[in-house]
C-alpha positions in Angstrom: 25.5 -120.7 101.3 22.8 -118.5 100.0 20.7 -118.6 103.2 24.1 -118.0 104.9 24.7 -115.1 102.8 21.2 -113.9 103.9 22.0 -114.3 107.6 25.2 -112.8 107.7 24.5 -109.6 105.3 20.7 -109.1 106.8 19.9 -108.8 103.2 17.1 -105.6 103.5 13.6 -106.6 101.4 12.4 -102.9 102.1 15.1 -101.7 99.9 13.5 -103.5 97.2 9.2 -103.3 98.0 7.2 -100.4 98.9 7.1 -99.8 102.7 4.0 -97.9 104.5 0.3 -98.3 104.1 -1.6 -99.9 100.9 -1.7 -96.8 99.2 2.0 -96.9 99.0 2.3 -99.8 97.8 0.2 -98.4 94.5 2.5 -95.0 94.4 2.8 -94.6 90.8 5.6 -92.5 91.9 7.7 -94.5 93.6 9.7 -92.5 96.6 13.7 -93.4 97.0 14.8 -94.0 100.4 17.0 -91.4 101.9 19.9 -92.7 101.8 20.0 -92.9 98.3 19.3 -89.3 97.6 21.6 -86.4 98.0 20.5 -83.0 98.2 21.9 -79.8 96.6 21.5 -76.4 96.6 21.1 -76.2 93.9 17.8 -78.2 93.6 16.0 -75.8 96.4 16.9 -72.8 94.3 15.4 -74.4 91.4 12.4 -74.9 93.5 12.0 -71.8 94.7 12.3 -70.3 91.3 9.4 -72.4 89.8 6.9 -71.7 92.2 7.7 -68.1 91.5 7.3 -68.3 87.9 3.8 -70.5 88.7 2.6 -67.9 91.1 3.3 -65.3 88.5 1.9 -67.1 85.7 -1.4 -68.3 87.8 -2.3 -64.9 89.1 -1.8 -63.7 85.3 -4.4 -66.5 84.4 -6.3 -65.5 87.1 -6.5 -62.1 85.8 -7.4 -62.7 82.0 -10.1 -64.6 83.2 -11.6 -62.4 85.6 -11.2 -59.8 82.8 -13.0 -61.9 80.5 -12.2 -61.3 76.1 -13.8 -58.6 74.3 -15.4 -58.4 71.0 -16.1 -55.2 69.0 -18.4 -55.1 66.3 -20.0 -53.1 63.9 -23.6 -53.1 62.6 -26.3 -50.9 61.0 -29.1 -49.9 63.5 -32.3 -51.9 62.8 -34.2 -50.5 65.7 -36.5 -47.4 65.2 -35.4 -44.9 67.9 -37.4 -41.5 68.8 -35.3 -39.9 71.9 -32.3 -39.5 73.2 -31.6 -38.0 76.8 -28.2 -35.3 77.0 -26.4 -35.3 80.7 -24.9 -31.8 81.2 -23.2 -30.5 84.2 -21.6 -27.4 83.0 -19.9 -24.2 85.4 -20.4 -21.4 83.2 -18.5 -18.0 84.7 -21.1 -15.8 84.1 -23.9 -15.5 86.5 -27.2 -17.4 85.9 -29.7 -14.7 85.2 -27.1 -13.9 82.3 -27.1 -17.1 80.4 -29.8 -18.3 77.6 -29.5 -22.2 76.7 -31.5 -23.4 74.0 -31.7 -26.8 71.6 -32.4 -26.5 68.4 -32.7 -29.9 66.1 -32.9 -30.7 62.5 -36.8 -31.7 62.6 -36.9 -27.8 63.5 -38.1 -27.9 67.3 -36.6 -25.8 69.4 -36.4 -26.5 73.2 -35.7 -24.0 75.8 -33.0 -26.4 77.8 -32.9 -24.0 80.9 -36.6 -24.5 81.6 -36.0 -28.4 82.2 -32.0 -28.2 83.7 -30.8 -27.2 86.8 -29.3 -23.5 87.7 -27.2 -22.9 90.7 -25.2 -20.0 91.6 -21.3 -20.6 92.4 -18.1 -19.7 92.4 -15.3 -20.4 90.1 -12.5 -20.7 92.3 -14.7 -24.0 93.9 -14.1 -25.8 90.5 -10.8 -24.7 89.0 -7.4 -24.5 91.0 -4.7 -21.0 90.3 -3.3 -23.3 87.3 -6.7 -23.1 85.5 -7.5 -27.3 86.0 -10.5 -29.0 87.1 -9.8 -29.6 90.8 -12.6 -31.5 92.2 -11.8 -35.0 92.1 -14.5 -38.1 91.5 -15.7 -41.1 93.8 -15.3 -44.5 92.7 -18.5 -44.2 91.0 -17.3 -41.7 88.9 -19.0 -38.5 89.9 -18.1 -35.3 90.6 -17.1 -34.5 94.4 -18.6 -31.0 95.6 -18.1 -32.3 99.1 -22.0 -31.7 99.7 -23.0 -35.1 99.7 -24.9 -37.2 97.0 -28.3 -38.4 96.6 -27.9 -41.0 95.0 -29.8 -44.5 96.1 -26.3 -46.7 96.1 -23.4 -45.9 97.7 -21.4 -48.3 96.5 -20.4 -48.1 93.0 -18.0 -49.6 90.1 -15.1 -48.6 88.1 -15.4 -48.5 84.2 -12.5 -51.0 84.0 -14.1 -53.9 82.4 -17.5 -53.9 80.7 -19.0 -56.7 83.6 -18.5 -53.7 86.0 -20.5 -51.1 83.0 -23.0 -53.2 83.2 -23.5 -53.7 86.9 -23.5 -49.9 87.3 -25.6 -49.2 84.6 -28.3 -51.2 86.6 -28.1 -48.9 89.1 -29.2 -45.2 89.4 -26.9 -42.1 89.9 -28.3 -38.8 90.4 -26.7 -35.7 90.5 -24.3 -34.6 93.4 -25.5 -30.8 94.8 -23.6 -27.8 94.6 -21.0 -27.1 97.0 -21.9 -24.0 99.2 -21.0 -20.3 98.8 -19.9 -19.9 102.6 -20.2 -15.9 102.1 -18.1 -15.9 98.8 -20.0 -14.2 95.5 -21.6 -16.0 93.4 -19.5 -15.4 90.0 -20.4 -19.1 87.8 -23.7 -20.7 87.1 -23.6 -24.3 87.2 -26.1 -25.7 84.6 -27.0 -29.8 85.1 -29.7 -31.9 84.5 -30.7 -34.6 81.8 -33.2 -33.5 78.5 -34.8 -35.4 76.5 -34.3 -34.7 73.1 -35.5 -36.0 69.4 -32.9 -38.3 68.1 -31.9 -35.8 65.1 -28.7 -34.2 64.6 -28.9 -31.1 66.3 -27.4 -28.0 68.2 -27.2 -27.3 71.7 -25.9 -24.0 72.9 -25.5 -21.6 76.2 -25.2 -17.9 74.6 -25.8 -14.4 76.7 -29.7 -12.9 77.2 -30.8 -11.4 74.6 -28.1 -12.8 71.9 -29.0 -16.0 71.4 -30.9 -17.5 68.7 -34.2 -16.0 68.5 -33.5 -14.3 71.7 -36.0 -11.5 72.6 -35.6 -9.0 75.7 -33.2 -6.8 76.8 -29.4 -7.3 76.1 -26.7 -7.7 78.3 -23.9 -5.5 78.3 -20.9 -6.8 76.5 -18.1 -6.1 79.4 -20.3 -8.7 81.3 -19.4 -11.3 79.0 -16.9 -14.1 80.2 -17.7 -17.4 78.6 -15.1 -19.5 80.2 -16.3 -22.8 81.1 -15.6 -25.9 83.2 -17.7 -29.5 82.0 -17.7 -32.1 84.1 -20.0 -34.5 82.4 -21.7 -34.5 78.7 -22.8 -37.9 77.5 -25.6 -39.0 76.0 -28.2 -42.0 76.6 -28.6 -43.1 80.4 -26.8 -41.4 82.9 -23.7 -43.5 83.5 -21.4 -41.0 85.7 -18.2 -43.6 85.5 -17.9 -44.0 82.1 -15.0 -41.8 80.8 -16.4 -39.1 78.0 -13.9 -37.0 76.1 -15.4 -34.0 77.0 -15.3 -34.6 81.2 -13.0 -32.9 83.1 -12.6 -30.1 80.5 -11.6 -26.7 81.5 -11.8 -23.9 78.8 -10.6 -20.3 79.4 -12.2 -17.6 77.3 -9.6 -14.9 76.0 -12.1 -12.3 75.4 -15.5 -10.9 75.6 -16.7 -12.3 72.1 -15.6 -15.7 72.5 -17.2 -19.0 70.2 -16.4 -21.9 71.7 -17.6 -24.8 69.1 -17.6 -28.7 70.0 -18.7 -31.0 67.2 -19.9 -34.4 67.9 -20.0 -37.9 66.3 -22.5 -40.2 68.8 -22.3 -43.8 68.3 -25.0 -46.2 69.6 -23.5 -48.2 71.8 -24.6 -52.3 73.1 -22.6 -53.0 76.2 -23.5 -56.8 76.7 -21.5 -59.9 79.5 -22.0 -63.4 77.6 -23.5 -64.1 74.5 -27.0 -62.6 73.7 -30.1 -64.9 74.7 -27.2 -67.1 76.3 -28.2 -68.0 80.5 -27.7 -64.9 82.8 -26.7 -62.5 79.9 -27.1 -59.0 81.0 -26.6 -55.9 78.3 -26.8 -52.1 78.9 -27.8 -49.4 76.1 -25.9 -46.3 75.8 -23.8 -44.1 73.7 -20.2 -42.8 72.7 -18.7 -39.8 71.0 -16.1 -38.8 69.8 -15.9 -34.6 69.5 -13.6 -32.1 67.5 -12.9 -28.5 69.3 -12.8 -25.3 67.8 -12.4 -21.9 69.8 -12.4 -18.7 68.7 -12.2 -14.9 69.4 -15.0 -13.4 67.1 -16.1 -10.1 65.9 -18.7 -7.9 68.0 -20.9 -9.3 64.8 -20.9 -12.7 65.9 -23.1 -14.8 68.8 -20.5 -15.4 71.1 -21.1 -18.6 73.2 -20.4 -22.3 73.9 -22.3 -24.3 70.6 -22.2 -28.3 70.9 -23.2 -29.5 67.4 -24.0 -33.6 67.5 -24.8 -36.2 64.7 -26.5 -39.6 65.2 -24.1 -42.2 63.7 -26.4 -44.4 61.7 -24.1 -47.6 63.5 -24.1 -49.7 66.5 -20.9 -50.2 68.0 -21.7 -54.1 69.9 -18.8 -55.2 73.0 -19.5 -58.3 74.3 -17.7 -59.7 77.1 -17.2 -63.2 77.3 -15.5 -65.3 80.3 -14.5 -69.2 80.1 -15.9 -71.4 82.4 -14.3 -72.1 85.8 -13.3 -76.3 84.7 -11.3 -74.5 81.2 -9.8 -71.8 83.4 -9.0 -74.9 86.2 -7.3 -76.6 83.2 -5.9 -73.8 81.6 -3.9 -73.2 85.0 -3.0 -77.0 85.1 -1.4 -76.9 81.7 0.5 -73.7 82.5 1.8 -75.1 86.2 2.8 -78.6 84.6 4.7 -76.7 82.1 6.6 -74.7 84.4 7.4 -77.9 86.3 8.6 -79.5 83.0 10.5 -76.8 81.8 12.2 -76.5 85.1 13.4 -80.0 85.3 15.1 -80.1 82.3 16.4 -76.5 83.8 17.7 -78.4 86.8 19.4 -81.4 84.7 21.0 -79.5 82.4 22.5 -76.7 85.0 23.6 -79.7 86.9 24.8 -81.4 83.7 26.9 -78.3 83.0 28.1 -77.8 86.6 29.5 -81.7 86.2 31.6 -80.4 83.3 32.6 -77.7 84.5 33.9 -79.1 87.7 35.9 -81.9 85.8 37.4 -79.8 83.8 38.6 -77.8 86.8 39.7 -81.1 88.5 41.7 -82.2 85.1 43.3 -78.8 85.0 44.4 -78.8 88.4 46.0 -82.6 88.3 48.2 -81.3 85.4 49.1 -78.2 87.0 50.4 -80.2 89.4 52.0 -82.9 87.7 51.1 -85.9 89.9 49.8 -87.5 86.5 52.1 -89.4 85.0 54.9 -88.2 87.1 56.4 -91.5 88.6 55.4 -94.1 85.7 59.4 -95.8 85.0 
């Protein structure tokens, strides 16, 4: 009877064994047949929704680990320093022949800046737009565009958005872009650039008119000529890094009179940008510093040295950021946990929205039977 039973029904062994090739047969995952499975919309829309969130959530990974983590910290200086190089590219809107700049530190030398910097003649309405704001825009390696062309030996350059790209440019030199051309207009600014080298003392560094600066000998200019309205595009200390952002770039500062002081003090910090762990494999690490700078402007008396005076102080810190990354296998399995949690998550998602949609809908169903009143309607 059995074998009938077999005979007649065509009882089907695949139902109950795998089917394909001998991997198959090991699935640890075993596939249903499709006849057993209904689809629903609502399961694609589920779907859909998870590899949304895991695209989101992967590219987010993928983004914290390009960035790599940072670490600030603080320590005392143990290194004996002797220099420290100033970058200056300052538009001064007076004309060149006019302008004195001198350094003067606390170990008492006194450095006559304008013999080692660069002087061109320009005009002001090249660097500042009707609204009195820096107009000239930057390239992606942060310096200034003139639109005269650069000189510098890489074309190519990096962003300061993470310290990996600091580093890589700081590797690299920049020089200074040129001066964009007069084309007939008069020359009515003096742009001052150019890196000094300087004791590493707390000092002063100022651009006054001839013959009124400190110890200033000659003949003086006449007041009516002076205008010490100024434009700086880059003042930073240590190695010149064009695309790190200074609080003093881009700044535009209009003189309301003749006898004008136009003070910036200065805090520098000693700064250690370093990728991966000192003395670890292929750590790289750039030295350099920061500021931070207080403003004061004023119109003075005709008793008073008129003039732009930055006034700096040597932090006795070093400020150390270290970038660290993970390696690719934890960032591999960091993405694996998030994925497989998204998958979870969105199962038990899928099984309970379908769970409530079953409750809902025979609720609905027992509602509309009593409505009705075919329940129960004909039992005597």
């Amino acid at each position: 009877m059995m074998n009938g039973y077999n005979e007649k029904r065509e009882l089907d062994e695949d139902a109950f064994g795998p089917k394909g090739n001998i991997v198959s047969a090991f699935d640890a995952f075993p596939k249903s047949k499709p006849q057993y499975v209904t689809r629903t919309s609502g399961g694609g829309k589920w779907t859909v929704a998870m590899g949304l969130v895991s695209l989101v959530l992967f590219w987010s990974e993928l983004g914290r680990w390009w960035r790599g983590t940072e670490e600030h910290t603080f320590a005392v200086e143990k290194g004996v320093s002797h220099v420290l190089n100033i970058n200056l590219d300052v538009v001064v809107r007076m004309r060149c022949a006019d302008l004195h700049v001198n350094v003067q530190d606390a170990a008492g030398d006194r450095i006559l800046a304008a013999d080692r910097l660069s002087r061109d003649p320009t005009a002001w309405a090249h660097w500042v737009d009707g609204k009195g704001m820096h107009k000239l825009g930057r390239d992606a390696q942060g310096r200034v565009i003139t639109g005269e062309g650069y000189t510098a030996e890489h074309d190519e350059g990096f962003g300061e958005e993470h310290v990996h790209d600091i580093v890589a440019l700081g590797r690299r030199r920049a020089k200074w872009s040129r001066t964009p051309r007069l084309w007939g207009a008069e020359p009515d600014s003096c742009r001052i650039y150019g890196s000094l080298e300087l004791n590493k003392v707390q000092g002063d560094f100022h651009i006054t008119a001839r013959g009124h600066g400190y110890m200033a000998f000659g003949d003086h200019l006449d007041h009516n000529a002076f205008n010490f309205s100024h434009i700086i595009s880059e003042l930073s200390f240590g190695p010149f890094l064009p695309s790190l952002a200074n609080p003093l770039d881009r700044t535009v500062n209009i003189a309301t009179a003749h006898f004008h002081k136009f003070q910036y003090f200065l805090s520098v910090v000693p700064t250690t940008y370093s990728v991966g762990r000192p003395g670890a494999l292929g750590a790289r690490s750039i030295f350099t510093n920061q500021y931070a700078v207080t403003e004061q402007s004023q119109e003075v008396p005709d008793t008073t040295i008129p003039g732009i005076f930055v006034k700096y102080d040597i932090e006795p810190i070093l400020l150390n950021i270290v970038e660290t990354r993970d390696g690719f296998f934890v960032f591999l399995l960091r993405v694996i946990n998030v994925v497989s949690g998204v998958l979870v998550a969105g199962h038990w998602g899928y099984r309970l929205s379908d769970w409530v949609a079953e409750v809902l809908g025979r609720r609905r169903r027992e509602q509309s039977v009593g409505v009705l009143g075919v329940k129960g309607q004909y039992d005597d």
